[in-house]
KEKOLGU-922296 format. One record per atom (N, C-alpha, C): residue in three letters; chain; atom name; x, y, z. Coordinates in Angstrom, 1 decimal, padded with zeros to 4 digits, always signed. Layout:
BEGIN
res: ala	chain: A	atom: CA	X: X	Y: Y	Z: Z $
...
! end
This chain:
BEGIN
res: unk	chain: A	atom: N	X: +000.8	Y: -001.2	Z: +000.0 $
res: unk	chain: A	atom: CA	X: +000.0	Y: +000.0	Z: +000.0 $
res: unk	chain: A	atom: C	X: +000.9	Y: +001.2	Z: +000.0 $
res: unk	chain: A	atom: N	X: +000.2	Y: +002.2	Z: -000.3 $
res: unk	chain: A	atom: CA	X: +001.2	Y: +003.8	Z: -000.4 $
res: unk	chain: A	atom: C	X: +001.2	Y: +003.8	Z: +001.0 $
res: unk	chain: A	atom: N	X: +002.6	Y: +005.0	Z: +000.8 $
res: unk	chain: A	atom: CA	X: +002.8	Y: +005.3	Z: +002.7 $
res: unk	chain: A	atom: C	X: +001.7	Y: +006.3	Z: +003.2 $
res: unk	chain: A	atom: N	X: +001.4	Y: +006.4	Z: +004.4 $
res: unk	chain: A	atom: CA	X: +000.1	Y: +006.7	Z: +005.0 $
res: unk	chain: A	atom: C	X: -001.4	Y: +005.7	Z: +004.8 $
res: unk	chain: A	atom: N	X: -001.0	Y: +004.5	Z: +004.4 $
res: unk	chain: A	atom: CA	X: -002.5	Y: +003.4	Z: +004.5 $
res: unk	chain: A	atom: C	X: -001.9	Y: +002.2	Z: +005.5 $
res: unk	chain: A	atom: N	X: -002.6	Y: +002.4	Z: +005.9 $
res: unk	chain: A	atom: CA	X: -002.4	Y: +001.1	Z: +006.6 $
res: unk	chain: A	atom: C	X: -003.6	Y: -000.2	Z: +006.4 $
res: unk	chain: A	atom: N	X: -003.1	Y: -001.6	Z: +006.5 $
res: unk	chain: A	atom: CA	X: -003.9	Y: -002.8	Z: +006.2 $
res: unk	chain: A	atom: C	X: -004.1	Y: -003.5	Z: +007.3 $
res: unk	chain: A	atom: N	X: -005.4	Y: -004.1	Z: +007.3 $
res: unk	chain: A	atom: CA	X: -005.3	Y: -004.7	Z: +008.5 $
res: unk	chain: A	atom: C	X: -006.0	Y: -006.1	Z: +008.4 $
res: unk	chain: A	atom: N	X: -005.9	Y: -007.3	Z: +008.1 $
res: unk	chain: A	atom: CA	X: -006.3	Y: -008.6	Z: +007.7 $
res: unk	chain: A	atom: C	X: -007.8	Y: -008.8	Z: +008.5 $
res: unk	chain: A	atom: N	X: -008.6	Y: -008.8	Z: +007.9 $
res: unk	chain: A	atom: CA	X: -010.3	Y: -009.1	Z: +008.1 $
res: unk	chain: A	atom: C	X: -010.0	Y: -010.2	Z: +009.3 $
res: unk	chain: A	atom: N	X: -009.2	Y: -011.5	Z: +009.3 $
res: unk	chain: A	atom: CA	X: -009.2	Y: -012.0	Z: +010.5 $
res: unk	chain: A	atom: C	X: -008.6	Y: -011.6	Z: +011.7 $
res: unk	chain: A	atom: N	X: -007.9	Y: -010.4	Z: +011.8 $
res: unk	chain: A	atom: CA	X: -007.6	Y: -009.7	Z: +012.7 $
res: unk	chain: A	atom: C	X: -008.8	Y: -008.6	Z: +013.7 $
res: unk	chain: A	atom: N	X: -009.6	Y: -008.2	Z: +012.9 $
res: unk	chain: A	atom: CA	X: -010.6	Y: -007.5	Z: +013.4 $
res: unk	chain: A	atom: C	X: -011.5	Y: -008.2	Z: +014.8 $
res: unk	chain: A	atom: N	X: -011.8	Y: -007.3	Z: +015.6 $
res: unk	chain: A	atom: CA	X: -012.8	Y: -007.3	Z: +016.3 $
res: unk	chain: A	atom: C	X: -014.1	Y: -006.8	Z: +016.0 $
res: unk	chain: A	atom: N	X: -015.3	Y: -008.1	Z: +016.1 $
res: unk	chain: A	atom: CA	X: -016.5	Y: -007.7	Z: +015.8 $
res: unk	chain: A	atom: C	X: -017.3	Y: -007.6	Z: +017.0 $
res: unk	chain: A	atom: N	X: -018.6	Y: -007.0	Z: +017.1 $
res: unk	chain: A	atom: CA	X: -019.1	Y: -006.5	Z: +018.4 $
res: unk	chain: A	atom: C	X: -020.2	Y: -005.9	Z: +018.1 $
res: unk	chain: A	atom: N	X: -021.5	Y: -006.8	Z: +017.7 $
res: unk	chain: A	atom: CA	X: -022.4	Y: -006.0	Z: +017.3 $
res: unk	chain: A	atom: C	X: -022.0	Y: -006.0	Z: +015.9 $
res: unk	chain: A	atom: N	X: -022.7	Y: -004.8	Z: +015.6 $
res: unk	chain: A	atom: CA	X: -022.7	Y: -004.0	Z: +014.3 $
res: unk	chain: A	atom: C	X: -021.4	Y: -002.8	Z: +014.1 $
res: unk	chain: A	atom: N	X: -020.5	Y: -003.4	Z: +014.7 $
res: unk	chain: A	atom: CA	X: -018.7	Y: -002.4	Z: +014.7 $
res: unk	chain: A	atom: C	X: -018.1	Y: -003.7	Z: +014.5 $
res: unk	chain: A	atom: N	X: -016.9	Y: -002.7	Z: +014.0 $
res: unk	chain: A	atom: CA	X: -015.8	Y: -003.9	Z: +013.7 $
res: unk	chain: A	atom: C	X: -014.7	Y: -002.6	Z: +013.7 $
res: unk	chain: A	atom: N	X: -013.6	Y: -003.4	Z: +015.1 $
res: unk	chain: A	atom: CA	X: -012.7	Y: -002.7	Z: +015.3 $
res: unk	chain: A	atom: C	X: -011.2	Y: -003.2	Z: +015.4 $
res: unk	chain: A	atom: N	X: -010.3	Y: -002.4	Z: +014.9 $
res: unk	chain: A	atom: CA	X: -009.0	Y: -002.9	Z: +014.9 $
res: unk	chain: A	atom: C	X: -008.0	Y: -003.0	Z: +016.1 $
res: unk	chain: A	atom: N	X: -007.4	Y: -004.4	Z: +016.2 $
res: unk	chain: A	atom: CA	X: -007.3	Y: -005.0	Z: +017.4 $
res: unk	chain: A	atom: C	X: -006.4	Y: -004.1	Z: +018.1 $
res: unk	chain: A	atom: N	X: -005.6	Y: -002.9	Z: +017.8 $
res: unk	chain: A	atom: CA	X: -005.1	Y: -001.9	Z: +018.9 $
res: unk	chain: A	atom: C	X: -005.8	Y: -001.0	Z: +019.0 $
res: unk	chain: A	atom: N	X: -007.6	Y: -001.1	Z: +018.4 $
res: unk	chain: A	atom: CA	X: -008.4	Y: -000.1	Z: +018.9 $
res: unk	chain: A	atom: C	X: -008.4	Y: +001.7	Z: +018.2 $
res: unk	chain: A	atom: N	X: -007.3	Y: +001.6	Z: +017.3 $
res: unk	chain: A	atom: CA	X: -007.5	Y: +002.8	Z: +016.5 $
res: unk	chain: A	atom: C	X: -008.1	Y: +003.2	Z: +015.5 $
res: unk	chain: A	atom: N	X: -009.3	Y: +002.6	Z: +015.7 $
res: unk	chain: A	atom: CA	X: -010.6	Y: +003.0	Z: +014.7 $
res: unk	chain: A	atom: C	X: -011.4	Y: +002.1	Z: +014.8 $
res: unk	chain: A	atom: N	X: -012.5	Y: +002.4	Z: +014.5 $
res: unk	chain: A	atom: CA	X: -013.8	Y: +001.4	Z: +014.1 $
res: unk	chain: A	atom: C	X: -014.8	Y: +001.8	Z: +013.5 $
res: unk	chain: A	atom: N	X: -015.3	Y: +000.6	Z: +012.8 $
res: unk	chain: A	atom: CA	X: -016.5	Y: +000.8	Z: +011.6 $
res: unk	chain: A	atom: C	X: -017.6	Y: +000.3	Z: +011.6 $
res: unk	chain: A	atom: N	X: -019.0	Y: +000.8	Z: +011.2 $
res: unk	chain: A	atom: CA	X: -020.1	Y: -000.2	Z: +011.3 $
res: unk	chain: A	atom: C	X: -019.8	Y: -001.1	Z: +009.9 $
res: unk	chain: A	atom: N	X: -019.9	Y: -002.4	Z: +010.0 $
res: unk	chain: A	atom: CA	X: -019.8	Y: -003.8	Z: +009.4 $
res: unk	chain: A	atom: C	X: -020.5	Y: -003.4	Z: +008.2 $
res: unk	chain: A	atom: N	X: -021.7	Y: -002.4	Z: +008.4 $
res: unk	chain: A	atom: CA	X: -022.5	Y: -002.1	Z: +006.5 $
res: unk	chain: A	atom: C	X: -021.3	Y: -001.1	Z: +006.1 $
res: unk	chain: A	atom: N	X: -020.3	Y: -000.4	Z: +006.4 $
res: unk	chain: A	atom: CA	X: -019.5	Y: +000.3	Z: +005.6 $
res: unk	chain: A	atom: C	X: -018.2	Y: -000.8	Z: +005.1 $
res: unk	chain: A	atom: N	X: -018.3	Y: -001.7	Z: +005.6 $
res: unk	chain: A	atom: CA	X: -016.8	Y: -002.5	Z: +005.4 $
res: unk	chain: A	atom: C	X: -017.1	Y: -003.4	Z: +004.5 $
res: unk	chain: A	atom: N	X: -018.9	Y: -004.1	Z: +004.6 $
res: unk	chain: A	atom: CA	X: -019.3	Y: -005.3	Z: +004.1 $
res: unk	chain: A	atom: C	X: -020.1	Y: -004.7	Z: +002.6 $
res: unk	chain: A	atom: N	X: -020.7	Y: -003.1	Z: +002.3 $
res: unk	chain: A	atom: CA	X: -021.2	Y: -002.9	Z: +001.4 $
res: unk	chain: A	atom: C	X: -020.9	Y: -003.4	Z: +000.2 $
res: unk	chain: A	atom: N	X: -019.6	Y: -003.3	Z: -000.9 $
res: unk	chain: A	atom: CA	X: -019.2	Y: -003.6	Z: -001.5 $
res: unk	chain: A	atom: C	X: -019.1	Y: -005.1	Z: -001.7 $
res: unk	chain: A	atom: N	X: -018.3	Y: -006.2	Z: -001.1 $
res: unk	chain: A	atom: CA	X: -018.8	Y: -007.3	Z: -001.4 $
res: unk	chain: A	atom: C	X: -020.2	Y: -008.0	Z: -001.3 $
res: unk	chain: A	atom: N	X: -021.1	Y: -007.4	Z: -000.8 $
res: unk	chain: A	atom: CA	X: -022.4	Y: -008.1	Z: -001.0 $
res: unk	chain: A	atom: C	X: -023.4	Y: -007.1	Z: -002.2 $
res: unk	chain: A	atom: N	X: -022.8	Y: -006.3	Z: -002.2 $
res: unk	chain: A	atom: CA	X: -023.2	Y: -005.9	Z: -004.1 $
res: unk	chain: A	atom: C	X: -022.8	Y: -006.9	Z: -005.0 $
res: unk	chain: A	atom: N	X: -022.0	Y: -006.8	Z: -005.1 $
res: unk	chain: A	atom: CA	X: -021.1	Y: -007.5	Z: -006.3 $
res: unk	chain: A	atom: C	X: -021.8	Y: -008.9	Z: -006.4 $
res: unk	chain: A	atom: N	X: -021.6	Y: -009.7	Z: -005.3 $
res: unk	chain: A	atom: CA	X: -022.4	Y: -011.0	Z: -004.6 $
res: unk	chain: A	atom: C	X: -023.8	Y: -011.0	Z: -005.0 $
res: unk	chain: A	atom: N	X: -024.7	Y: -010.2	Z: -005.4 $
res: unk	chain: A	atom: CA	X: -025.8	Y: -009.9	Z: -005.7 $
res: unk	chain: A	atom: C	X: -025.8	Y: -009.7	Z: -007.0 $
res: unk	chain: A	atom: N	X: -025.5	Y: -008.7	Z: -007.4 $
res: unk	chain: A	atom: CA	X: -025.4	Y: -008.4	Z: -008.8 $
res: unk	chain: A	atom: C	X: -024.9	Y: -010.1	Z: -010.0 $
res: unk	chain: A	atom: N	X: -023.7	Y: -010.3	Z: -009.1 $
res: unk	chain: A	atom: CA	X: -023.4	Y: -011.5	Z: -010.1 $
res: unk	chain: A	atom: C	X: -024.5	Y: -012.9	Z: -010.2 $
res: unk	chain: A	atom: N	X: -025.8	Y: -013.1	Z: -008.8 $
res: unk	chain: A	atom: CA	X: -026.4	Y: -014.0	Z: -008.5 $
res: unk	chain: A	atom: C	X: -027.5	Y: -013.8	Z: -009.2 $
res: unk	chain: A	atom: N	X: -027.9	Y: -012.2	Z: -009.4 $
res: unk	chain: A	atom: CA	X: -028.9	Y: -012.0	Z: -010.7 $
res: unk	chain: A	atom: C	X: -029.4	Y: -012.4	Z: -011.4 $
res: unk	chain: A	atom: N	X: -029.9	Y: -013.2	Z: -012.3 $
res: unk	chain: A	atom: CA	X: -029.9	Y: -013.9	Z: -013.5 $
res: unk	chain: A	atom: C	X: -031.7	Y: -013.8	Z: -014.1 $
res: unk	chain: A	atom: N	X: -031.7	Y: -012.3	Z: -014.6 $
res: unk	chain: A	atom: CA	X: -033.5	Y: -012.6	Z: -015.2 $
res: unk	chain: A	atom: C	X: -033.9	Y: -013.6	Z: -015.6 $
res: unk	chain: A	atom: N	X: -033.0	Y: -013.6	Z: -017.1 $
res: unk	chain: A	atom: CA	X: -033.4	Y: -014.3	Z: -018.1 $
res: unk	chain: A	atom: C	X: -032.3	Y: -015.3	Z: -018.2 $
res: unk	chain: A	atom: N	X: -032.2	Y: -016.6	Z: -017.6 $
res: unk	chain: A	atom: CA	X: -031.4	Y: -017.5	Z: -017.3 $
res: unk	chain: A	atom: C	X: -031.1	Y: -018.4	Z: -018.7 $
res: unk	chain: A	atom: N	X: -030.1	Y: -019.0	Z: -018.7 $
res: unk	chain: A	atom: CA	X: -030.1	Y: -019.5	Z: -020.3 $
res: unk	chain: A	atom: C	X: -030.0	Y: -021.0	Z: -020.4 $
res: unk	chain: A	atom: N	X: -030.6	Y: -021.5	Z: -020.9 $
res: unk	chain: A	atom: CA	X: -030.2	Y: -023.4	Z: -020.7 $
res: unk	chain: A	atom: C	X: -029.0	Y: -024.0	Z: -020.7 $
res: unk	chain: A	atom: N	X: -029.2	Y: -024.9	Z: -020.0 $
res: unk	chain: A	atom: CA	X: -028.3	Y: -025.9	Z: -019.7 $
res: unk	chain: A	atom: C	X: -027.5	Y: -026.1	Z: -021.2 $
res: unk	chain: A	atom: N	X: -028.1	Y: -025.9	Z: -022.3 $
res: unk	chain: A	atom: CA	X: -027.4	Y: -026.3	Z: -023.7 $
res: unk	chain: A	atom: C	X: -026.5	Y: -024.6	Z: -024.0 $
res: unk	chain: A	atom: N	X: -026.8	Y: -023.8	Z: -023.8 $
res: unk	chain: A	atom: CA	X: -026.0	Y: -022.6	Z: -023.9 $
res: unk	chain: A	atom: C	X: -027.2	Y: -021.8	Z: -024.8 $
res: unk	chain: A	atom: N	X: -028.2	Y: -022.1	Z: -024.6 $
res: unk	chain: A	atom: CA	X: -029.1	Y: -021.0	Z: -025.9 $
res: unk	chain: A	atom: C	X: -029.9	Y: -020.4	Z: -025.1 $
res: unk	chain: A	atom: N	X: -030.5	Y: -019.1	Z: -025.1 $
res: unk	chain: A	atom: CA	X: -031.4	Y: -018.5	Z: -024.6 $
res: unk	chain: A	atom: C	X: -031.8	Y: -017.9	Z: -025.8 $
res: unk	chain: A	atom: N	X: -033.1	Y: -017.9	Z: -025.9 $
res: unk	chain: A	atom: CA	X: -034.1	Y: -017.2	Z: -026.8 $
res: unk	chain: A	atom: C	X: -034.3	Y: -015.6	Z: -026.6 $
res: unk	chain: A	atom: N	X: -034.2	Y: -015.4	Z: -028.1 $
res: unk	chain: A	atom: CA	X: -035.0	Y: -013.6	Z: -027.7 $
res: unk	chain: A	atom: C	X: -036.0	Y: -013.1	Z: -027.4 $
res: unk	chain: A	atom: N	X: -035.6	Y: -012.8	Z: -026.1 $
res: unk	chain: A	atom: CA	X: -037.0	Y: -011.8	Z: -025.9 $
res: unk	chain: A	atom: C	X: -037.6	Y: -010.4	Z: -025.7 $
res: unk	chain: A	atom: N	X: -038.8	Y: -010.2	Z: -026.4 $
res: unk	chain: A	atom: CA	X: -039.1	Y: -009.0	Z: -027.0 $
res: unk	chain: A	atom: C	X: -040.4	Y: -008.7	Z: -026.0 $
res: unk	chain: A	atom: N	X: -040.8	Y: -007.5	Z: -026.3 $
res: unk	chain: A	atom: CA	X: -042.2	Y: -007.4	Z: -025.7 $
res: unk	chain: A	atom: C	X: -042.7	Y: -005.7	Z: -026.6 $
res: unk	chain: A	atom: N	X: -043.4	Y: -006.5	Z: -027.6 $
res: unk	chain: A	atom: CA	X: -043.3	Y: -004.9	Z: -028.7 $
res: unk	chain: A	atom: C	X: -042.4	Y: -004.9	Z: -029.5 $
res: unk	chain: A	atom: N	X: -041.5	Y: -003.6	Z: -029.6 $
res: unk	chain: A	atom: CA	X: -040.5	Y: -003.6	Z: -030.5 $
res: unk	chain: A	atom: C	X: -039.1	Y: -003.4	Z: -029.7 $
res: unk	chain: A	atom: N	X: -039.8	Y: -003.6	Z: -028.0 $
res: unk	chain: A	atom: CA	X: -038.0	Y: -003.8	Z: -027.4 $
res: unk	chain: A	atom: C	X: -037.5	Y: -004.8	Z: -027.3 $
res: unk	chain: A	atom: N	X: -036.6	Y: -005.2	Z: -027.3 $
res: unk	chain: A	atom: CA	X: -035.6	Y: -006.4	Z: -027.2 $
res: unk	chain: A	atom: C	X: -035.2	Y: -006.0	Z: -025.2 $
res: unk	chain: A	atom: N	X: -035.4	Y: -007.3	Z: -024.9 $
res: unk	chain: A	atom: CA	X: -035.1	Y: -007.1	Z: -023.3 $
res: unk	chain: A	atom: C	X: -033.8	Y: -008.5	Z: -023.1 $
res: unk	chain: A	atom: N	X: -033.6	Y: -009.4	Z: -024.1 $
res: unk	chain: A	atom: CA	X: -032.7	Y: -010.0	Z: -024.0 $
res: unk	chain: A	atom: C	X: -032.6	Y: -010.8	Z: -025.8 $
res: unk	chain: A	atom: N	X: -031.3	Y: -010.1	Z: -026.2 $
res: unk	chain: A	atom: CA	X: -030.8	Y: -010.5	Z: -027.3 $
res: unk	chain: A	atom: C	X: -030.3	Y: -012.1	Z: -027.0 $
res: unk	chain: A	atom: N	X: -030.7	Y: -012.8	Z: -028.3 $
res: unk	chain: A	atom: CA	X: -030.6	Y: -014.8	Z: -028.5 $
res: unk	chain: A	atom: C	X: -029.1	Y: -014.7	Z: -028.2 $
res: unk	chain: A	atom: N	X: -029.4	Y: -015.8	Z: -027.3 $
res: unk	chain: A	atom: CA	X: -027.5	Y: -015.8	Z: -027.3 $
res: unk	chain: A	atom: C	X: -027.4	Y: -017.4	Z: -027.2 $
res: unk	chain: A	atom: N	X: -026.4	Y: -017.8	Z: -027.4 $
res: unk	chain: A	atom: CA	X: -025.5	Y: -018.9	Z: -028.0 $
res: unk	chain: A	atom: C	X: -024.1	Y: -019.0	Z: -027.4 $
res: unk	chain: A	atom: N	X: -024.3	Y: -020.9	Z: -026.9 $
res: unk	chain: A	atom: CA	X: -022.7	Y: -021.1	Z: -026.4 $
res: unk	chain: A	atom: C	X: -021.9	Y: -022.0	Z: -027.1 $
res: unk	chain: A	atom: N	X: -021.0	Y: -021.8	Z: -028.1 $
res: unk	chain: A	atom: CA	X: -020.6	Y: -023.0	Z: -028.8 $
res: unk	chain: A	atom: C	X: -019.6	Y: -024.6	Z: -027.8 $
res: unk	chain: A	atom: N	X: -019.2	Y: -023.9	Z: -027.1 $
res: unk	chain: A	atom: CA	X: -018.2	Y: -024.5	Z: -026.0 $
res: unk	chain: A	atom: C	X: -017.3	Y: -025.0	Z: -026.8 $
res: unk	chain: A	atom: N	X: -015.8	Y: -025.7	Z: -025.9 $
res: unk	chain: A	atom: CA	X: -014.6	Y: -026.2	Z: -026.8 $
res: unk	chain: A	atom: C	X: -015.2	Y: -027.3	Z: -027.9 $
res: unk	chain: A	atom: N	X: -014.0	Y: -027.0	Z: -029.0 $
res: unk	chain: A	atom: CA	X: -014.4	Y: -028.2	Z: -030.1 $
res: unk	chain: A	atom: C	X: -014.2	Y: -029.0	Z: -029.8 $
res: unk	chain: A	atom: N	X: -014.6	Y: -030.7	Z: -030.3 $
res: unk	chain: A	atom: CA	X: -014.3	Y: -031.7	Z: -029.6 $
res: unk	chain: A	atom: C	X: -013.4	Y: -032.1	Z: -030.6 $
res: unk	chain: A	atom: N	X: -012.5	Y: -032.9	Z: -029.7 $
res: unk	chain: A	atom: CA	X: -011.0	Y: -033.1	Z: -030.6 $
res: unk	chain: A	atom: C	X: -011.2	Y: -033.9	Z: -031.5 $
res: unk	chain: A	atom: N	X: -012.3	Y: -034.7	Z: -032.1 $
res: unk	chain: A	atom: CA	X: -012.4	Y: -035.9	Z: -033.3 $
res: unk	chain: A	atom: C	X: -012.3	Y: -035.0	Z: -034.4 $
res: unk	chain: A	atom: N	X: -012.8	Y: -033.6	Z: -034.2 $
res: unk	chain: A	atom: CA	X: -013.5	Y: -032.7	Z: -035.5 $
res: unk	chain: A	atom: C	X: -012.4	Y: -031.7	Z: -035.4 $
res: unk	chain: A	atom: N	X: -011.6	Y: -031.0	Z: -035.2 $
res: unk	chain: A	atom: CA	X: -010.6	Y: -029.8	Z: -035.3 $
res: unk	chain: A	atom: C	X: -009.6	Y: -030.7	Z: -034.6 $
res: unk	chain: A	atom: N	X: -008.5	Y: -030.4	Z: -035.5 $
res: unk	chain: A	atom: CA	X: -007.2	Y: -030.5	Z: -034.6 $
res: unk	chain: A	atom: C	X: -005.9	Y: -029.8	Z: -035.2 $
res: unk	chain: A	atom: N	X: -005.6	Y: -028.3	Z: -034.1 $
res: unk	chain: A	atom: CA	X: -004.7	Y: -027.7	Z: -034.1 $
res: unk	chain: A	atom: C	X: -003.3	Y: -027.9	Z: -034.4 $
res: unk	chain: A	atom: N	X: -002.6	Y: -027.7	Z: -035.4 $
res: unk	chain: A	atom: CA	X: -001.5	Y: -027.7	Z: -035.8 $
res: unk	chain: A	atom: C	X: -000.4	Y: -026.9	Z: -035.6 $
res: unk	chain: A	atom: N	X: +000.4	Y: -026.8	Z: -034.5 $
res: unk	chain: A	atom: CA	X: +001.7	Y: -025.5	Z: -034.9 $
res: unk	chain: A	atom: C	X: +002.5	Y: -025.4	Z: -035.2 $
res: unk	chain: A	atom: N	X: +002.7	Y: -024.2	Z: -036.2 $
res: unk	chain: A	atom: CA	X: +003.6	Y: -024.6	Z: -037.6 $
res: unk	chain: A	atom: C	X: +004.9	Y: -023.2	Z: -036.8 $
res: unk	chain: A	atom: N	X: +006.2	Y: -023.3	Z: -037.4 $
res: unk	chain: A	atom: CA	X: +006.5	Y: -022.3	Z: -036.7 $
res: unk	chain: A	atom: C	X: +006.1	Y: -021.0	Z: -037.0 $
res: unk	chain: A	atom: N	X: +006.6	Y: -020.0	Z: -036.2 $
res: unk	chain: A	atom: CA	X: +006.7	Y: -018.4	Z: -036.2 $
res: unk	chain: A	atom: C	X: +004.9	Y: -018.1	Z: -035.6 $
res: unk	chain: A	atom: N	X: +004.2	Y: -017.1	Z: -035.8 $
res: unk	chain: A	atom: CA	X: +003.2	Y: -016.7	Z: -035.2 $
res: unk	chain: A	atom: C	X: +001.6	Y: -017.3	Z: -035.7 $
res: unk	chain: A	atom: N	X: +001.9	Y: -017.7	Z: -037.0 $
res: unk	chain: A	atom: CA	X: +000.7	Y: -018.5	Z: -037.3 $
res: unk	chain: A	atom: C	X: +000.4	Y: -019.6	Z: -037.0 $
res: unk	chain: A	atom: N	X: -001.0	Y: -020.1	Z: -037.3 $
res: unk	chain: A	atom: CA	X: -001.3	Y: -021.6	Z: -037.0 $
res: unk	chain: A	atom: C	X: -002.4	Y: -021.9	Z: -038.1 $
res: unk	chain: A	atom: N	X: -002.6	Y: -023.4	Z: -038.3 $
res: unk	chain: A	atom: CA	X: -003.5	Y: -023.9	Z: -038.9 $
res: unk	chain: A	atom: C	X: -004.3	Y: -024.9	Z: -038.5 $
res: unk	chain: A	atom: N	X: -005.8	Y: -024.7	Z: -039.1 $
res: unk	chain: A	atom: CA	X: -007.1	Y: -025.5	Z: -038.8 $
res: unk	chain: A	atom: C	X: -006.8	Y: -026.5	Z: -038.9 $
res: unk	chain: A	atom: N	X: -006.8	Y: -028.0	Z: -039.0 $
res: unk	chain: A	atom: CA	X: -007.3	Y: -029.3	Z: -039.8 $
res: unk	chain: A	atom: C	X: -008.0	Y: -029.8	Z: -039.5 $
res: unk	chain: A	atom: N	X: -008.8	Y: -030.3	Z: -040.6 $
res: unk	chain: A	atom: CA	X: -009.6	Y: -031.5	Z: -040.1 $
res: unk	chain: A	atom: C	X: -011.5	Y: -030.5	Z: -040.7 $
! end
């Protein structure tokens, strides 16, 4: 960290209620200022309106003339019987198969 921050390892803390204070006591925080940020994120990424199948396709859906979720598509790795990568020297490569 730059000089003037100091860190202090989450398992170090004292919790107490709804504070959480550093174990030589020179400062403390309510737990919703320390904890806000990871339980956004945590949320946000568990979101899922329009979920997509198990095969990787989700359908488009419209309602009128909006689009609320563009069709999407997951091709996943090729399977090795059908493409197999070849490398040839210097920066290129070639398809086969």
């Amino acid at each position: 960290m730059p000089d003037g921050y100091r860190t202090v390892d989450a398992r170090d803390l004292i919790v107490d209620g709804g504070t959480a204070t550093a174990p030589d006591g020179s400062w403390q925080a309510p737990l919703t200022h320390l904890l806000w940020h990871p339980m956004l994120v945590a949320g946000v990424q568990t979101f899922k309106p329009f979920p997509v199948a198990a095969d990787g396709h989700g359908p488009r859906i419209t309602v009128g003339r909006a689009v609320w979720r563009r069709e999407t598509f997951s091709a996943g790795p090729p399977r090795p019987h059908e493409t197999h990568l070849q490398i040839t020297p210097g920066p290129s490569f070639e398809v086969v198969g």
